[in-house]
C-alpha positions in Angstrom: -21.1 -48.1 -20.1 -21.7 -48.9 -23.7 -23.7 -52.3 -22.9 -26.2 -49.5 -20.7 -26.8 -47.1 -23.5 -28.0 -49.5 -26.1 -30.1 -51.5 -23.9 -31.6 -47.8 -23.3 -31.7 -47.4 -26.5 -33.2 -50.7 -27.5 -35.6 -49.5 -24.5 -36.7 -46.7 -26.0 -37.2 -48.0 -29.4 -39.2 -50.6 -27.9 -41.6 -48.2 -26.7 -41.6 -45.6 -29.0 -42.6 -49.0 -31.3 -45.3 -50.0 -29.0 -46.9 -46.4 -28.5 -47.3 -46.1 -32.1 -49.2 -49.5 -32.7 -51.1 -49.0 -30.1 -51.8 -45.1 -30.5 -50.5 -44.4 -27.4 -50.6 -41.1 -26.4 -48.3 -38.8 -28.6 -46.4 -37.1 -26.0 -45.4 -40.5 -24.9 -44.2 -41.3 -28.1 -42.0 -37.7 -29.2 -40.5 -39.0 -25.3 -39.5 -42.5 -26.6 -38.4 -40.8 -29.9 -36.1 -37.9 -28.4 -34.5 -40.7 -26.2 -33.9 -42.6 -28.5 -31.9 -40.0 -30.6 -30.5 -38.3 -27.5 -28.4 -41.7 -27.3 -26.9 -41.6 -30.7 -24.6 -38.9 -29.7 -24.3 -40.5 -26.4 -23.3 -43.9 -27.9 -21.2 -42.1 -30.6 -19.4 -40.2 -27.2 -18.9 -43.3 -25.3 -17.7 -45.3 -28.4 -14.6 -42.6 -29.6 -13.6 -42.3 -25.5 -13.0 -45.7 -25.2 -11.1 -46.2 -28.5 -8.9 -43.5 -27.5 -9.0 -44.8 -23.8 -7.7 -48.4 -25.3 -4.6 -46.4 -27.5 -3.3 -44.1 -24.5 -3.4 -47.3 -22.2 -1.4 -49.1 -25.3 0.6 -46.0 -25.1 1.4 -46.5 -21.6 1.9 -50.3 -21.1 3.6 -52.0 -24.3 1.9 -55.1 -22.7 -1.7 -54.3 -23.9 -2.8 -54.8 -27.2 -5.2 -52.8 -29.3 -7.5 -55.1 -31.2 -9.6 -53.5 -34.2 -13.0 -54.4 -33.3 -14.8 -52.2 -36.2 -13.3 -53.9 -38.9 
């Protein structure tokens, strides 16, 4: 799901971008502007569920390995 909320993201910066070059109209733009930080928390959600998703499965089955990713 992670892949999906940044390309929305990306999606919405791309317009909010284009509607203020091209003067769109401004309720158009405070539209592609609360999208876009609507998703932050979203993003920031998605992010911590799977990191903890990723420990209880290590948890669970010795198998799996937890790879750092963020640093």
């Amino acid at each position: 799901m992670v892949p999906f909320a940044v390309g929305g993201m990306a999606a919405f910066a791309v317009a909010a971008v284009v509607l203020l070059l091209a003067h769109g109209p401004s309720d158009w733009l405070r539209i592609a502007v609360a999208g876009l930080l609507v998703g932050i928390p979203g993003l920031i959600t998605m992010l911590r569920h799977d990191a903890h998703r990723r420990r209880r499965r290590a948890l669970t089955h010795p198998d799996f390995k937890v790879t750092d990713t963020a640093g």
